[in-house]
KEVEX-205118 format. One record per atom (N, C-alpha, C, O, CB): x, y, z. Coordinates in steps of 0.1 Angstrom, whole numbers, plus 5000, padded with zeros to 4 digits. Glycine has a CB too. Example, Ala and Ser with C-alpha at 12.3 -4.5 7.8 and 13.67 -1.06 7.14 Angstrom:
2
513249435078;512349555078;513249675078;514249675085;511349555090;512849785071;513749895071;512950005079;513450115080;514149945057;
//
This chain:
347
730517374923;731617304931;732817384933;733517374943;731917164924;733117474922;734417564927;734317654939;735417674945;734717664916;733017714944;733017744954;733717704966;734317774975;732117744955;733417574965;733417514979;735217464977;735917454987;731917354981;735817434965;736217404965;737917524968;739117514971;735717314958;737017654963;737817824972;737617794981;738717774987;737318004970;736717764988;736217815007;737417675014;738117675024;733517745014;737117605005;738017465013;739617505014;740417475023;738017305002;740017595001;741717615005;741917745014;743017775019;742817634990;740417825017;740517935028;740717905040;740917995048;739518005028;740617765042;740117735054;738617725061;738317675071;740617815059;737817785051;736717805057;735817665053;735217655042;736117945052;735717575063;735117435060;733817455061;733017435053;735717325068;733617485074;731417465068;731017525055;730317465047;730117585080;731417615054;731217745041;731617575025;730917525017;733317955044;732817565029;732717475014;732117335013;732017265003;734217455008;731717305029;730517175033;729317225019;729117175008;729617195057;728517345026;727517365028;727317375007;726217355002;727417495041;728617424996;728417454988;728817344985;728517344973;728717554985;729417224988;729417054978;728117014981;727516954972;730716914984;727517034991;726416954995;725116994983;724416914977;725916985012;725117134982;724417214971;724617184956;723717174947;724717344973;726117184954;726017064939;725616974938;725016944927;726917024934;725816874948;725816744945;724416734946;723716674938;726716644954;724016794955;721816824954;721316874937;720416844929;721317034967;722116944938;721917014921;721916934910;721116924901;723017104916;723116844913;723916734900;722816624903;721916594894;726016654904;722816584911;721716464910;719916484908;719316374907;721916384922;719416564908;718416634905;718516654888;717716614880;718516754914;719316684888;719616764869;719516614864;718816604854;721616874862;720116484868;721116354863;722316424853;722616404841;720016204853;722716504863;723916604854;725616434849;725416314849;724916794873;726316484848;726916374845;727716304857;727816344868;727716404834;728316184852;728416114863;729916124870;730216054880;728115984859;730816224862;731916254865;732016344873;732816354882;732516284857;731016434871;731416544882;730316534895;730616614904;731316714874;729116454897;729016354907;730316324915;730616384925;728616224900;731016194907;732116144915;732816204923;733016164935;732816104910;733716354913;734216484918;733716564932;734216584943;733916564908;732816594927;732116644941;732116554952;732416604963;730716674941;731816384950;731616294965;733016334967;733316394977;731316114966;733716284959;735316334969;736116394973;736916364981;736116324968;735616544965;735716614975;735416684991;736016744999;735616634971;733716594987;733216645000;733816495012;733816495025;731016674997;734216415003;734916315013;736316385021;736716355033;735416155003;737016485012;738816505015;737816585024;737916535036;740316585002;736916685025;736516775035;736516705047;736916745058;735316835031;735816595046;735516515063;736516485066;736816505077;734616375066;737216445059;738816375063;739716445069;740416405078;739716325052;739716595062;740716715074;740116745080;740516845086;741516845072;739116705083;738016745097;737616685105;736716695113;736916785097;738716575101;738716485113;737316385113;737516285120;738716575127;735616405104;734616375103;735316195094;735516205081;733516515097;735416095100;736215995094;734915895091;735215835081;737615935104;734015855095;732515805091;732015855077;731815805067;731515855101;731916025083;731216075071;731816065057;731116025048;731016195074;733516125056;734416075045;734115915041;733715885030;736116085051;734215825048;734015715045;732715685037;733015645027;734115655056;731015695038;730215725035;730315805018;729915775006;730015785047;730915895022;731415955009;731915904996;731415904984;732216025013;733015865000;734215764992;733615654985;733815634973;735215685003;732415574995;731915454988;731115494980;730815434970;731415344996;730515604982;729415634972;730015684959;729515644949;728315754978;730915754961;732015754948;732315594940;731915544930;733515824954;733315564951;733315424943;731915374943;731415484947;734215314950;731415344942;730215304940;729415374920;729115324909;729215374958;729515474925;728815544912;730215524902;729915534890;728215724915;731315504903;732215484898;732615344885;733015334874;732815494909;732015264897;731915124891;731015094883;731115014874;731815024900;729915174884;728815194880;728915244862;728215204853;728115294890;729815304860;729815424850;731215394844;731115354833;729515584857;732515404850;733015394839;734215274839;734515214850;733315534834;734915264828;735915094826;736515054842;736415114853;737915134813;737014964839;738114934850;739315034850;740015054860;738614794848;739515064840;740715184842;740915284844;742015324847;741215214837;740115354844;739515464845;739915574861;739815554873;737915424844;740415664854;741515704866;740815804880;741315854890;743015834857;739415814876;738615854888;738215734894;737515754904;737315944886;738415614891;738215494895;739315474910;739015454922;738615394880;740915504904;741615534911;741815614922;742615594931;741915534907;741115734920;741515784926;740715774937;741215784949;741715864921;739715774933;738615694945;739615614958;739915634970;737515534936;739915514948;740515364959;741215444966;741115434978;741615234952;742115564958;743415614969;743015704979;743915734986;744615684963;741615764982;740915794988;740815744997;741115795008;740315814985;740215634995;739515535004;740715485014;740715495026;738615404996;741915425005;743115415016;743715495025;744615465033;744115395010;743115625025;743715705034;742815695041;743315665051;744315835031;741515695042;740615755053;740915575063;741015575075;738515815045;741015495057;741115365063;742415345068;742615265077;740815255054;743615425064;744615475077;744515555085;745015545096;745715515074;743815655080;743515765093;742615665107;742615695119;742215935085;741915545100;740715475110;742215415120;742115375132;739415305099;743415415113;744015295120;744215135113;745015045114;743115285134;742715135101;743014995099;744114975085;743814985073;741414915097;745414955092;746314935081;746214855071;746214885059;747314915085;746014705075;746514595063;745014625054;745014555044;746714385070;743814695054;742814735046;743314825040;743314825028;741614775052;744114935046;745015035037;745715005031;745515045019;745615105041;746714945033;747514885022;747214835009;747714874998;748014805027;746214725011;745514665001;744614814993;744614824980;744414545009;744114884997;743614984985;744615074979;744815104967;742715094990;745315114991;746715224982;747615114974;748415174968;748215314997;747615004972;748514914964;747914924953;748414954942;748514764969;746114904956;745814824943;745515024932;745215054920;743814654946;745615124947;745515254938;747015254930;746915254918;745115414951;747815264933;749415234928;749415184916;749915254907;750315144937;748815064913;749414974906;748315064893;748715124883;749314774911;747115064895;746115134880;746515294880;746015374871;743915124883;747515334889;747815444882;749115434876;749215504866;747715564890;750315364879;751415374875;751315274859;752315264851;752415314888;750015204858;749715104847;748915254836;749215244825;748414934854;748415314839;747515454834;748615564830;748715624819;746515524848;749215574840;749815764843;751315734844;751715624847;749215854862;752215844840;753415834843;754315794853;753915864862;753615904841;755115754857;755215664876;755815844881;756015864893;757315464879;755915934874;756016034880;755216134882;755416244887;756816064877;754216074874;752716134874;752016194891;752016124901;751616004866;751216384887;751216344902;749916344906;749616424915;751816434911;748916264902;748116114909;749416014914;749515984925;746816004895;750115984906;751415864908;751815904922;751715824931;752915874895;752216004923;752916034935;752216044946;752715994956;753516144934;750716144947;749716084958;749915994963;750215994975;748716064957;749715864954;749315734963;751015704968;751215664979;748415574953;752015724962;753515704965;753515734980;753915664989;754615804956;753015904982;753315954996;752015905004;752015905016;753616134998;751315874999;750115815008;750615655013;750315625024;748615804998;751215575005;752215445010;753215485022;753015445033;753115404997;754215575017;755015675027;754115635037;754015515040;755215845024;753415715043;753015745054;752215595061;752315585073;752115885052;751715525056;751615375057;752915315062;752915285075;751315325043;754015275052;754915215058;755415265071;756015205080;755615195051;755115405071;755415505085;755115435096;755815395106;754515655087;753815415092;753115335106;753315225107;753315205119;751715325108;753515155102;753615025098;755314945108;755514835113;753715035079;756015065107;757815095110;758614985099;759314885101;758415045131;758215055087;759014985078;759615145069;759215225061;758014855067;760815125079;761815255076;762015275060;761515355052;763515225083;762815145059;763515145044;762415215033;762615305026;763814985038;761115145034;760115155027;759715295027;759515345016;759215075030;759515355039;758915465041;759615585035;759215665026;758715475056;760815585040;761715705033;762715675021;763615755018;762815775044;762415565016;762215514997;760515594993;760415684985;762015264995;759915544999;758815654994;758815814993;758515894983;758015635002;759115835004;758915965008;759816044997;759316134990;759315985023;761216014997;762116064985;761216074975;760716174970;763215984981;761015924973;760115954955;759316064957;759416144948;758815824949;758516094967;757016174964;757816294962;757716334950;755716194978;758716364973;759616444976;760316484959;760716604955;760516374987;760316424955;761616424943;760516454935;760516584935;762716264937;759616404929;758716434918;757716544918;757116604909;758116324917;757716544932;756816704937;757816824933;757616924926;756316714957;758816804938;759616954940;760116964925;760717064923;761316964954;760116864912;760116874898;759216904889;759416934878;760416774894;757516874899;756816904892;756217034896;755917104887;756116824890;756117084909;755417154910;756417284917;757617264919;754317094916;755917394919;756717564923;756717484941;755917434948;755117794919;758117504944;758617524959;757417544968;757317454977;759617644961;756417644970;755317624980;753917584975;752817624976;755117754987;754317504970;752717424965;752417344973;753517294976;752417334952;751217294980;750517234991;751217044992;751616985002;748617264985;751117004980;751416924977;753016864981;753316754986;751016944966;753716964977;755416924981;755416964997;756216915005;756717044972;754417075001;755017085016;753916965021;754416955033;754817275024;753116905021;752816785024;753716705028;753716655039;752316735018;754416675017;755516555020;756716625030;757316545037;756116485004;757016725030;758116795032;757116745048;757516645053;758516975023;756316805052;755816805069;755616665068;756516645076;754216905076;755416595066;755216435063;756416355067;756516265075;755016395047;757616445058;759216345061;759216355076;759016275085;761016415054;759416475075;759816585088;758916485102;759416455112;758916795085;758216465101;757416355109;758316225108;759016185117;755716335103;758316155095;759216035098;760816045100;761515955103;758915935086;761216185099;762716205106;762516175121;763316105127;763316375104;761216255126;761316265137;761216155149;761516155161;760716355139;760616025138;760215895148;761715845146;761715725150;758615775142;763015885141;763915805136;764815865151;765715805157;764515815118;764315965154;765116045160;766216085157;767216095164;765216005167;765916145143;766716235138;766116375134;765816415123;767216185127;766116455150;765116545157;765816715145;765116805140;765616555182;767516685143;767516835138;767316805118;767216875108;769316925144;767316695120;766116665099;764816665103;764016665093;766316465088;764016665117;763016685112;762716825116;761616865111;762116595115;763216915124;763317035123;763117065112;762117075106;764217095128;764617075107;764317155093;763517135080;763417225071;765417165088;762716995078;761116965072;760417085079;760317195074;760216795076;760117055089;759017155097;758717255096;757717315094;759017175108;760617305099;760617495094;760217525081;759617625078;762217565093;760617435071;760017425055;758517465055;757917565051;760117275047;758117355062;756817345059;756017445067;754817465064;756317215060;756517485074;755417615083;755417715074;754417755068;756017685100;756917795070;757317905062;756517905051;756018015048;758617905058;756317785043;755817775033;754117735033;753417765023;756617685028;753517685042;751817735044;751817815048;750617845046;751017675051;752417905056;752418075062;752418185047;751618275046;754218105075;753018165040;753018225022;752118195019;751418285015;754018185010;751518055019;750418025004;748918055011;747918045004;750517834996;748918085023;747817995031;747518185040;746518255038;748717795044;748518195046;748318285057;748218265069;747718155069;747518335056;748418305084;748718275094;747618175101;747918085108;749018395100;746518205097;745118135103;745017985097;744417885102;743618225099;745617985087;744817815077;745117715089;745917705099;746017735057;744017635083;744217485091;745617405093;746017345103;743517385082;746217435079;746817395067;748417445077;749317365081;746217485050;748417585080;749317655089;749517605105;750517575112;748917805089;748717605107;748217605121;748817395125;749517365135;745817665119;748517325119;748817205113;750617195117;751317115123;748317205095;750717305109;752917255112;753417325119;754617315123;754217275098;752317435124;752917525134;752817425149;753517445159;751917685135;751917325148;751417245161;753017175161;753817205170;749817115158;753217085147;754017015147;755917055150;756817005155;753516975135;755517185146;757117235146;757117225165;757617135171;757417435136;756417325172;755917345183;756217205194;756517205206;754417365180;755917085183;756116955195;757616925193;758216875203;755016785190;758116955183;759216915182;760316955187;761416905190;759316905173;759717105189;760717205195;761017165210;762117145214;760217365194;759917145217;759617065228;760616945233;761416935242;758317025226;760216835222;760916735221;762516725228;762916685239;760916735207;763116795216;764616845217;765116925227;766316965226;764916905207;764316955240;764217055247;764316945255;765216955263;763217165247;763616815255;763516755268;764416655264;765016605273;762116705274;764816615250;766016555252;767216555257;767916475263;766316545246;767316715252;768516765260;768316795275;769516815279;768916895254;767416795287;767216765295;768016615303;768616585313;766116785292;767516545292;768516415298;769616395299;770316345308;768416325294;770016445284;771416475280;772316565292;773416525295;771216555265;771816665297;772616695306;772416645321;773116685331;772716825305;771816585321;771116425336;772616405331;773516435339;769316235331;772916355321;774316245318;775416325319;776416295327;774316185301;775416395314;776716515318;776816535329;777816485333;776816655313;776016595340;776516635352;776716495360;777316515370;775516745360;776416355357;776916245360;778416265358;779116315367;776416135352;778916245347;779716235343;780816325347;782016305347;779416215333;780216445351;781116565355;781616555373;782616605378;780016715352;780716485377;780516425390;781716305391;782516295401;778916365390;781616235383;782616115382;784116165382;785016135390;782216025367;784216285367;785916335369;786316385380;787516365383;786416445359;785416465391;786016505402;786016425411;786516465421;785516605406;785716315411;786716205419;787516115415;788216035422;786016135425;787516125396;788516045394;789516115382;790016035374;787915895390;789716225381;790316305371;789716315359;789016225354;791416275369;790016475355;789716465337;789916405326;791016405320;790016545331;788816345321;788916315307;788716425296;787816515297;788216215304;789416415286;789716545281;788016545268;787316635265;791816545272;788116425265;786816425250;785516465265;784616545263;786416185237;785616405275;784316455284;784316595284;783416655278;784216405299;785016655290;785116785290;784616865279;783516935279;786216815292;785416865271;785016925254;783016885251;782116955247;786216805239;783016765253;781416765253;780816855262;780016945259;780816645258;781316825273;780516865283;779917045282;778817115283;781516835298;781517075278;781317225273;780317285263;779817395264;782617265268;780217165250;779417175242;778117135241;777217165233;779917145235;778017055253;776717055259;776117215266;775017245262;776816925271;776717305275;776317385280;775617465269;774417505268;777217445288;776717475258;776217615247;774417535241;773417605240;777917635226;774317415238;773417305233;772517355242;771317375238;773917135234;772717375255;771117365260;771217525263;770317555271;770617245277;771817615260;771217755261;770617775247;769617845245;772517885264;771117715240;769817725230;769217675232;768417735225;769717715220;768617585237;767817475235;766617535243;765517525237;768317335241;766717595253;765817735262;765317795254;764117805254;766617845270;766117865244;765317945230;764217815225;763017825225;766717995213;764817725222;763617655214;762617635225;761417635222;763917505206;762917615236;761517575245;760417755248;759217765252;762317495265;761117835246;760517985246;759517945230;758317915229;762018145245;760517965218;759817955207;758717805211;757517795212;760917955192;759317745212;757717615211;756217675222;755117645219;758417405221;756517755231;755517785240;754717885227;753517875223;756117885258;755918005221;754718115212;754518015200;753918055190;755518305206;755017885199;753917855182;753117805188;752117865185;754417755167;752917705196;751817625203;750617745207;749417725206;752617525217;751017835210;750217955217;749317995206;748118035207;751118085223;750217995194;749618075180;748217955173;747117975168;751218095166;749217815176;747917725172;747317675175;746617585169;747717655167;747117745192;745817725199;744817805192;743717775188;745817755214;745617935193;744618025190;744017975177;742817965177;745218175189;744617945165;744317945156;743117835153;742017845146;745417945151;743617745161;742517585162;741317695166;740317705159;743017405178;741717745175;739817765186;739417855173;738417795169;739717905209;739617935166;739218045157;738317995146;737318045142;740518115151;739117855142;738917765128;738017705128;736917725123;739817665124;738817555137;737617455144;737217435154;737217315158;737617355143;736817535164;736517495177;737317515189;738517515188;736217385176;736617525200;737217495211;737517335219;738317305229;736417565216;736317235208;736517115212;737017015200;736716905199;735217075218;737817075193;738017015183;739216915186;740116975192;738217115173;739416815184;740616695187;741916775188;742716755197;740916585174;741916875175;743816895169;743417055180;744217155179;744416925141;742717055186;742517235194;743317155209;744317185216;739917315199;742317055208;742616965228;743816895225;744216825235;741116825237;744616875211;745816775211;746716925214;747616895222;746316675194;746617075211;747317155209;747517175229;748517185235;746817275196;746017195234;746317245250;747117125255;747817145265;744817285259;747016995250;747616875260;749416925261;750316945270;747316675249;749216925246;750916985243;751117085254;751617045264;751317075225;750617215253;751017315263;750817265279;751817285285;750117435260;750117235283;750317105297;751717075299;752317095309;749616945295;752117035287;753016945287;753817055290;754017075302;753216835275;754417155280;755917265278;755317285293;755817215302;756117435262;754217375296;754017445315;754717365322;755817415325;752317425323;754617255325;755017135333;756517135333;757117155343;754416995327;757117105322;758517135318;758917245321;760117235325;758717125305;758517385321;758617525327;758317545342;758417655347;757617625319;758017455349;758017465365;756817545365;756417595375;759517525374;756217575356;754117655359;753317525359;752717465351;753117775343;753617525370;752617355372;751117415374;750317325371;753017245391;750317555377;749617595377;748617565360;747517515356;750217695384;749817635353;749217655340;749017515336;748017475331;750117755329;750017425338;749917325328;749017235338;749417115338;751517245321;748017255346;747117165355;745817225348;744717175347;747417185375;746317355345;744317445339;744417345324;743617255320;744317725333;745917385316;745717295304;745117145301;744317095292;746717295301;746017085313;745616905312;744216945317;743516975307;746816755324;743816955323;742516995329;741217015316;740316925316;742817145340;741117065309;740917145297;740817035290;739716995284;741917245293;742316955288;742016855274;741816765278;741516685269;742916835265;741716675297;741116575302;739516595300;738816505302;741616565315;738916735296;737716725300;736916685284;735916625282;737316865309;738016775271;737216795256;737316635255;736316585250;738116905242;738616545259;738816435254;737516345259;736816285251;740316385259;737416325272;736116235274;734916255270;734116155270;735916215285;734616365266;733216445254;733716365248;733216255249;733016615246;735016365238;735016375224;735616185223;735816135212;736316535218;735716125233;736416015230;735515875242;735115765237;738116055234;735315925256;734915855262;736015855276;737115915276;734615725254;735415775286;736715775297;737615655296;738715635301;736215775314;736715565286;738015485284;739115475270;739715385264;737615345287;738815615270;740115575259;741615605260;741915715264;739815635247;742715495255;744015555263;744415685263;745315715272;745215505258;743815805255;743915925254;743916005266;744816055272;743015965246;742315985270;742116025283;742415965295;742216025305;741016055284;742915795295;743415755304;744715785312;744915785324;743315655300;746015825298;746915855299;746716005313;746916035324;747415875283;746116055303;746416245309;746016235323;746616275333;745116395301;744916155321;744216205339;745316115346;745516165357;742116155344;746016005345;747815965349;748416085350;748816115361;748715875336;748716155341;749816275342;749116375349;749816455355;750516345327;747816395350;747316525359;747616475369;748316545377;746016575359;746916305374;746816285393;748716325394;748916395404;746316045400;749516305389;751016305391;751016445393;751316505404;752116245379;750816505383;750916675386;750316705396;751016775404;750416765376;748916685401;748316745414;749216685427;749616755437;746616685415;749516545425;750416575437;751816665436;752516735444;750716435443;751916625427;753716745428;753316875438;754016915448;754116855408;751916915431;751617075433;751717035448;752717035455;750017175426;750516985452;750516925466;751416955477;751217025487;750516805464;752516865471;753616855477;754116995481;755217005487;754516775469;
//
């Protein structure tokens, strides 16, 4: 199992598929013990789960719990960890109030087991985090997130996988608050720091390089509007005299969006980097490959290359209905923003 479980932080996922599948062939053949059974299902479950394979994880998980219940107390902290497994892959499904109920009842037998700063404790903490995320229970969410945040960066060295999790995690729930330059700076954390531990190609990299990439975007088109409002407004004083706090914005709006051009340059080369990186890893038709070209559609479009960003949406209108169907809002949306774009070009 250590094999697979090297190949898994290389990045290299079939490679550490192919060596859990061979233990757990091994372990049950031998009736080796029933712990490292469990071990192996869950790992080979976390494997499906960053691979997006959310059936097969699932599949996985129960068979853990399953041999779990089987073998050892009610307390028993592979017991748990199971459950807190199982709660994530059943948020990743979407089905929350099922999530909740497992990450709760994972919470409560480890904080009753393990230290509340223990880090199993903190897993399921930031695994709640990201729950209440969805859920839009602010308070809760970044009450969590601190905790995980706080107990990771005490327990563990500054670029451990674990703290920059939560760190790209906040940085995500900064950014639904729309508090775009806190979740920048999560993002920048967390790229810098899977780029050190990981190297330019990991999943793992490639992951916050997407994320930094959307964000940079983001703030690019905010400020877009933002100066929609200013040259209103700039429009208004020359027919009705200066106001002096408009002005001073207005000015400090200009410098705001010449940078802001830098970030829309930098978001084109990270998105560029984790295309490449997605097609290299997992595929050309991989979800997080066709979420990365949708994104670039998107910056083209925003850059007046209506050309490029018509080959892009084009591209991820086509992996999405393989990979999803034609009716799903995914692909319903885009081929909306393509017919809009073909006529622009049109025009």
């Amino acid at each position: 199992m250590g094999l697979g479980v090297h190949c898994k932080r290389q990045g290299r996922l079939k490679e550490a598929e192919e060596m859990y599948k061979l233990a757990l062939e091994r372990c049950e053949k031998a009736n080796g013990r029933d712990t490292l059974t469990v071990d192996i299902l869950n790992n080979l479950g976390n494997l499906y789960l960053s691979s997006g394979r959310l059936k097969k994880a699932m599949v996985s998980y129960q068979q853990a719990l399953e041999k779990s219940k089987e073998t050892f107390p009610h307390n028993h902290p592979l017991l748990f960890r199971t459950i807190n497994h199982i709660g994530v892959c059943l948020l990743d499904q979407g089905r929350l109030d099922e999530a909740k109920s497992m990450l709760e009842q994972a919470l409560e037998g480890r904080e009753r087991t393990r230290p509340p700063d223990g880090l199993s404790t903190l897993e399921t903490v930031h695994n709640l985090a990201q729950l209440h995320m969805r859920q839009g229970n602010v308070f809760k969410a970044e009450s969590m997130f601190q905790r995980a945040l706080n107990g990771r960066e005490a327990k563990l060295p500054v670029n451990h996988i674990l703290t920059l999790e939560t760190v790209s995690d906040f940085g995500t729930f900064f950014g639904l608050q729309g508090k775009l330059p806190e979740s920048e700076n999560m993002f920048r954390r967390a790229l810098k720091g899977f780029e050190q531990a990981f190297g330019h190609d990991h999943p793992s990299t490639l992951y916050a390089a997407n994320k930094l990439g959307c964000l940079l975007l983001r703030r690019y088109k905010c400020h877009q509007v933002k100066n929609m409002f200013f040259r209103a407004q700039e429009e208004y004083e020359q027919a009705s005299g200066p106001r002096r706090t408009w002005t001073f914005e207005m000015i400090n709006n200009r410098d705001s969006l010449r940078a802001d051009q830098g970030r829309l340059d930098e978001a084109e080369q990270i998105l560029k980097w984790a295309l490449e990186g997605f097609e290299k890893v997992l595929g050309p038709d991989h979800t997080s490959t066709l979420d990365t070209v949708n994104n670039l559609g998107i910056l083209y479009a925003d850059q007046g290359k209506l050309d490029e960003a018509e080959e892009m949406y084009q591209r991820a209108l086509q992996g999405y209905e393989t990979s999803f169907g034609s009716n799903h809002p995914l692909f319903r949306s885009l081929r909306r923003t393509l017919a809009t774009l073909e006529d622009h070009i049109v025009a």
